[in-house]
C-alpha positions as a printed NumPy array, in Angstrom:
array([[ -3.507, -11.546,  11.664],
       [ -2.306,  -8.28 ,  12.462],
       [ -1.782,  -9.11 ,  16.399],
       [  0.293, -12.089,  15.095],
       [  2.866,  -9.533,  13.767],
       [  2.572,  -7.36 ,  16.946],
       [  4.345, -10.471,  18.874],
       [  6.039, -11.533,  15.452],
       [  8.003,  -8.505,  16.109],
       [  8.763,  -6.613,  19.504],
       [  6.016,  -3.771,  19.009],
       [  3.32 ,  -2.312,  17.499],
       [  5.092,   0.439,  16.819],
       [  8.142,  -1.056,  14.953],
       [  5.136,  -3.082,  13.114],
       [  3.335,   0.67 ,  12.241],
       [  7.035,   1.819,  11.177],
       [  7.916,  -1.396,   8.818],
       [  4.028,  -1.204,   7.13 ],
       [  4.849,   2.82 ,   6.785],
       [  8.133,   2.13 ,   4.75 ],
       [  7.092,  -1.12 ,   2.621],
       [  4.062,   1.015,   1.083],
       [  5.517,   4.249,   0.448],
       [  9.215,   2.668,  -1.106],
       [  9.857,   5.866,  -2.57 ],
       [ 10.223,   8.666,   0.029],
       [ 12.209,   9.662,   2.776],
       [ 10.44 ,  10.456,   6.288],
       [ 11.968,  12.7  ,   8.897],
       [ 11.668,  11.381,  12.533],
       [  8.816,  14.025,  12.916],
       [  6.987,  13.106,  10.151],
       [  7.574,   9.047,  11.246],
       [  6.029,   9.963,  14.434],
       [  3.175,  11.609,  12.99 ],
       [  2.081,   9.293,  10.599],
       [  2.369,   6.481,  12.95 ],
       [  0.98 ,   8.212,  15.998],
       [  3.758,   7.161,  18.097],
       [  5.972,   9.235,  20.23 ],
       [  9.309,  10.513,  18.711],
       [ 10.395,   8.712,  21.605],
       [  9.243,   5.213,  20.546],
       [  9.843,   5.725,  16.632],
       [ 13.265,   7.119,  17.261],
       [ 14.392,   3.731,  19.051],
       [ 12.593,   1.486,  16.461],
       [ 13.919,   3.879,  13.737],
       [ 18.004,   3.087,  14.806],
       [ 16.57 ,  -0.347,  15.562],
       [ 15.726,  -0.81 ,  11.833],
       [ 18.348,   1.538,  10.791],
       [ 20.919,  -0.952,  12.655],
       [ 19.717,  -4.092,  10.399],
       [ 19.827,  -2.17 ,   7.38 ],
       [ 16.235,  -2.018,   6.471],
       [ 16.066,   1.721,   6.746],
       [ 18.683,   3.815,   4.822],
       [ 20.125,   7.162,   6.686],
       [ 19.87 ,  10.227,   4.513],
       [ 21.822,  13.722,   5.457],
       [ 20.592,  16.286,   3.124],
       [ 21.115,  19.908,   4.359],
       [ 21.974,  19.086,   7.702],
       [ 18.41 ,  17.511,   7.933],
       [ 18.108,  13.969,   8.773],
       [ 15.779,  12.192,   7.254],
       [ 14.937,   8.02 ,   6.838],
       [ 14.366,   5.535,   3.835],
       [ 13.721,   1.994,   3.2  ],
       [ 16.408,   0.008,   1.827],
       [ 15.785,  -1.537,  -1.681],
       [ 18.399,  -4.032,  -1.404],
       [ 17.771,  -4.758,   2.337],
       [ 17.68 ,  -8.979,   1.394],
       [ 14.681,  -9.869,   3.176],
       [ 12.492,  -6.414,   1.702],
       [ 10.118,  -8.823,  -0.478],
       [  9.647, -11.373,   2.33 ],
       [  8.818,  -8.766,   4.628],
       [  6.52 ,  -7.284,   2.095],
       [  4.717, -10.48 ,   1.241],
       [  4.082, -11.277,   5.158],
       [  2.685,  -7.502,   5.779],
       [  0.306,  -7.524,   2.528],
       [ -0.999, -11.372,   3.751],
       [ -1.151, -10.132,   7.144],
       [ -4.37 ,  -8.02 ,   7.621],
       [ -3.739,  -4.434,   8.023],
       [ -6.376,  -3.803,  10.316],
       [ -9.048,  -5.437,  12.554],
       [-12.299,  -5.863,  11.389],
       [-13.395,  -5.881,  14.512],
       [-11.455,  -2.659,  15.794],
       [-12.454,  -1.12 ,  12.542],
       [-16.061,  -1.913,  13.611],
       [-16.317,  -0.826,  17.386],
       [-14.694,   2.302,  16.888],
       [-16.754,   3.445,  14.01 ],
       [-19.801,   2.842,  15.818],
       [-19.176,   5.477,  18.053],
       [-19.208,   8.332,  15.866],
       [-23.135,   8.761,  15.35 ],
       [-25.593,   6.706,  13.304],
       [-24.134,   4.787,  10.861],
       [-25.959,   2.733,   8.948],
       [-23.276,   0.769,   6.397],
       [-20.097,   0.27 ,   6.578],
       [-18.073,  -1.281,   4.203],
       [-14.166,  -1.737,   3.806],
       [-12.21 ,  -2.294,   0.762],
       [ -8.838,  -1.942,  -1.26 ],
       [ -5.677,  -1.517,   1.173],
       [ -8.149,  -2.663,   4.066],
       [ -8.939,  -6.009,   2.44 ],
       [ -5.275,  -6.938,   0.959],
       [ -6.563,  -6.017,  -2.311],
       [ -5.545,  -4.099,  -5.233],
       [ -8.676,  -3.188,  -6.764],
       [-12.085,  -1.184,  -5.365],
       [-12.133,   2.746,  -5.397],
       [-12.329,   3.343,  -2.07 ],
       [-10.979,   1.933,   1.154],
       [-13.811,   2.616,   3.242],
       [-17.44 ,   3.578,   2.425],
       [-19.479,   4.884,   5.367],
       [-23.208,   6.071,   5.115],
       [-25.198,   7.211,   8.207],
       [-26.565,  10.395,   9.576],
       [-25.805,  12.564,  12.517],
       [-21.679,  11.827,  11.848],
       [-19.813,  13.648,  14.551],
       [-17.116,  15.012,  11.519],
       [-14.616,  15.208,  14.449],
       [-14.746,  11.655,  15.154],
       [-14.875,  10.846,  11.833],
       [-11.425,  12.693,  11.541],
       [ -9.691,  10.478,  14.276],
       [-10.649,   7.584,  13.685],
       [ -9.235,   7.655,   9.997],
       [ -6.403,   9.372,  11.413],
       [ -5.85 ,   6.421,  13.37 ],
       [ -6.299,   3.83 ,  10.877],
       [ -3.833,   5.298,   8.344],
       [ -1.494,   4.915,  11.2  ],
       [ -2.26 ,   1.305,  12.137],
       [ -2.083,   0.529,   7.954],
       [  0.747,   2.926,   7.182],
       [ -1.082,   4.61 ,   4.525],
       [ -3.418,   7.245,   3.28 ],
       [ -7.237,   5.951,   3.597],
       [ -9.88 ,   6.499,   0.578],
       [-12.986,   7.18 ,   2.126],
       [-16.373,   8.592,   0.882],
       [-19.192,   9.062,   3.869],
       [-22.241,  10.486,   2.697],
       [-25.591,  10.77 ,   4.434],
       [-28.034,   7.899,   4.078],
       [-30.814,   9.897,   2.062],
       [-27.194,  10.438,  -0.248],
       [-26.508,   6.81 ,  -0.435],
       [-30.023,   6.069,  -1.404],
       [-30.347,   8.656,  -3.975],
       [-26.994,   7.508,  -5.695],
       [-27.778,   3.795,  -5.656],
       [-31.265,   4.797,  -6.719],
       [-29.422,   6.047,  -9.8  ],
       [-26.956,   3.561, -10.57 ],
       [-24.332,   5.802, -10.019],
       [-21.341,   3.949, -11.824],
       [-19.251,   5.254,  -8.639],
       [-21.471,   3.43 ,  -5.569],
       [-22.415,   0.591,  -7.995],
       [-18.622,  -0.057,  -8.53 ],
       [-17.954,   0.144,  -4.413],
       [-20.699,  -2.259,  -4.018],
       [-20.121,  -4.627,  -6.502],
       [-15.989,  -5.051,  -6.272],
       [-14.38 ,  -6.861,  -3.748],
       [-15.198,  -5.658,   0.075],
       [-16.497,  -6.938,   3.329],
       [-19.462,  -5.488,   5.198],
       [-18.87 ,  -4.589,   8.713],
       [-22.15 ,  -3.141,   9.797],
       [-25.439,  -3.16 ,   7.33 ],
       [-28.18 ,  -1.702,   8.638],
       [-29.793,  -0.957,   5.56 ],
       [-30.105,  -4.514,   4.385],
       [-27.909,  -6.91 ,   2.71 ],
       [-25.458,  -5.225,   0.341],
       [-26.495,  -1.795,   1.035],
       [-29.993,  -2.643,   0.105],
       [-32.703,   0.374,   0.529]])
C-alpha cells in the first residue's frame, strides 16, 4: 500500500515529508532537521518542502531569523490526507523482513503499533536473536522511522532473554505477544513458542 502512495504522489520523499508532518501535528521542523528525519537530501526536502509550503499544507514560521516548517491545521484536505496515510501501510512487510535478516541471527520478529496501523501494543517492533550486529540494528531503525515518519518502539533482547521472560509470564512479553501484531520471521515456533 505504501508504493501506491509513492506514485499517488510524485515521490517518496514528499510521501516521507507528508507522513513526518501528519504524526507529529504539533512541532515545527527546520529544513535540517526535515532532512534528517527523513533521510533525504536538503536538496530533495527543500523542493518538496516549498512544494507543500506552496499548497498550504505546511505553514512558514520565522522565529529569530531561523526558519523553520509546520503543518497546517486548517489546510482543508489535512483529515483526508491523514485517513489515506494511517490506511495506507507505513512500511513493507516484506522490506521490513529482508533487511532485518541481515543483521545476525534473528530468530523472531514481530511488528506492531504504528507498523500495523494500530493504536494499541507496547512496542512497534520486537526482535529476539543472537549475534545482533548493534550497528545494523541502528540503521535499519534509523531507516524505518524515516520511511514511517516517526520514532520506532523497539525491544531486542537475546533469545536465552526472550525465553527466560516468556518462561515467566512477564506481563511485558506476554502483552507484545498477545495484542495485535504480525509475525515476520518465527524461528522459534508459532507465536514465539520455545
Amino acid at each position: 500500500m505504501s508504493e501506491i502512495l509513492e506514485k499517488l504522489f510524485h515521490s517518496k520523499a514528499e510521501v516521507k515529508i507528508i507522513r513526518l508532518f501528519l504524526n507529529d501535528t504539533e512541532n515545527d521542523y527546520s529544513m535540517s532537521d526535515i532532512s534528517s528525519k527523513t533521510k533525504e537530501s536538503v536538496l530533495v526536502a527543500k523542493k518538496e518542502v516549498l512544494n507543500l509550503e506552496k499548497i498550504g499544507f505546511l505553514s512558514l514560521i520565522k522565529k529569530d531569523k531561523k526558519i523553520s516548517y509546520k503543518i497546517n491545521a486548517n489546510f482543508p484536505l489535512h483529515e483526508d490526507l491523514k485517513k489515506l496515510f494511517f490506511k495506507a501501510s507505513p512500511a513493507s512487510s516484506d522490506k521490513i523482513k529482508s533487511r532485518i535478516e541481515k543483521i545476525g541471527q534473528v530468530r523472531l520478529v514481530l511488528i506492531s503499533g504504528s507498523l500495523i496501523n494500530s493504536d494499541k501494543g507496547r512496542v512497534d517492533i520486537l526482535i529476539v536473536g543472537d549475534s545482533i550486529n548493534k550497528n545494523k540494528l541502528i540503521d535499519f531503525l534509523s531507516d524505518i522511522e524515516a520511511e514511517v515518519g516517526r520514532n520506532i518502539r523497539y525491544v531486542y533482547m537475546t533469545h536465552d532473554e526472550f525465553k527466560y521472560r516468556k518462561n515467566m509470564f512477564d506481563k511485558f512479553i506476554i502483552d507484545i505477544l498477545e495484542g495485535p501484531n504480525k509475525i515476520l520471521i518465527d524461528k522459534l515456533g508459532s507465536s514465539g513458542r520455545i
